[in-house]
N, C-alpha and C positions, 0 to 999 in steps of 0.2 A: 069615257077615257079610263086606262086603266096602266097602274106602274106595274113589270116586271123587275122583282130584284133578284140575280143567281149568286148563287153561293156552294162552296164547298169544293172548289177546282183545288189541283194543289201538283205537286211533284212528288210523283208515286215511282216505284219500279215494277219491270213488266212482269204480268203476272198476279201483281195486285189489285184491290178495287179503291172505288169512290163512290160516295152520292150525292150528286149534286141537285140543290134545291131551287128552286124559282116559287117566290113569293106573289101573289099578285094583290093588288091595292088599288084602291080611287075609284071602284064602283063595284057594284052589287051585280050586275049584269055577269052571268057563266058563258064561260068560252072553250071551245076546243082548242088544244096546247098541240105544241112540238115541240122541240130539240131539233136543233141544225148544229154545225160544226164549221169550222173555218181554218184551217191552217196555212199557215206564210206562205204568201206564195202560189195559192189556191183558193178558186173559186169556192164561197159555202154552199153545205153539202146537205141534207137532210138524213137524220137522226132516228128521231122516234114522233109518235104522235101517238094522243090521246083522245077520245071522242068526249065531249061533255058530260054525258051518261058514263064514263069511263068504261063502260062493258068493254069498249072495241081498242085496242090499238094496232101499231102497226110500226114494226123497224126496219132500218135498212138492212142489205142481206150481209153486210158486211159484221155488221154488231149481233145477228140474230144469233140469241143461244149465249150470250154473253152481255146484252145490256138490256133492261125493262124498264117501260116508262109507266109511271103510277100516279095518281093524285088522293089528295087527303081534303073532300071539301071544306071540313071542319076548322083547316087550316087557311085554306084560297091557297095551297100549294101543292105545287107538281115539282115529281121524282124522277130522278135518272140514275138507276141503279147499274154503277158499271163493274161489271168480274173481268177478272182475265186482261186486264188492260194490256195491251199493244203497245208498243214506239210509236204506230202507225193512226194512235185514237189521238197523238198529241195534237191539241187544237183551240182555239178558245169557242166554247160551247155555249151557244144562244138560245135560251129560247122563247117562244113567242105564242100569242095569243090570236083570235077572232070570234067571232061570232056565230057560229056556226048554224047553215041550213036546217038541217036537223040531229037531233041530242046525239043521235047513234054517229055523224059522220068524223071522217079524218080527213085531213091534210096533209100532201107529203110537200106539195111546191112551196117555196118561201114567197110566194106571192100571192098567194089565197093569206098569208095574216094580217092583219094592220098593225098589231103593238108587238115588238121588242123588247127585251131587256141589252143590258152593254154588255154582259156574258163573261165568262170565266176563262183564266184560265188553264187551262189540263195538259200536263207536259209528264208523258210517260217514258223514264230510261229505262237503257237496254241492259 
């Protein structure tokens, strides 16, 4: 089992950034991460993802060129580093853990995770 905790959401204006962190806890066991996104009203969306090995990621095309996901294992936490934020990134941003087949894989479906965190949230004016 393991806890996600996120942190670092906040109310920015557009054009500015954030980074948000996800801690993870309650076991020794390494996981490939994501970031997903949720905003009112709307179904959640996927984000970012990170491979075990961290070599590999992968964003969606909407953030690409504007947000990077990164991990610090020294820490047991994974980054979401966002530029250029939008009106349209406002969301509260989750994200989540598994186990992964192998070190190098990702994840983009929110149904390949098992653990969650309750998520943050990110509200960017215009």
């Amino acid at each position: 089992q393991v806890q996600l905790v996120e942190s670092g959401g906040g109310l920015v204006q557009a054009g500015e950034s954030l980074r948000l962190s996800c801690a993870a806890s309650g076991s020794t066991l390494k996981y490939a991460m994501g970031w997903f996104r949720q905003a009112p009203g709307k179904e959640r969306e996927f984000v970012a993802t990170i491979s075990l090995s961290g070599r590999n990621t992968y964003t969606t095309e909407s953030v690409k060129g504007r947000f990077t996901i990164s991990r610090d294992e020294s820490q047991n936490t994974v980054f979401l580093h966002m530029n250029s934020l939008k009106p349209e990134d406002t969301a509260v941003y989750h994200c989540a853990a598994r186990q992964p087949m192998l070190a190098s894989a990702t994840y983009t479906n929110s149904g390949a995770y098992n653990y969650w965190g309750q998520g943050t949230q990110v509200t960017v004016s215009s």
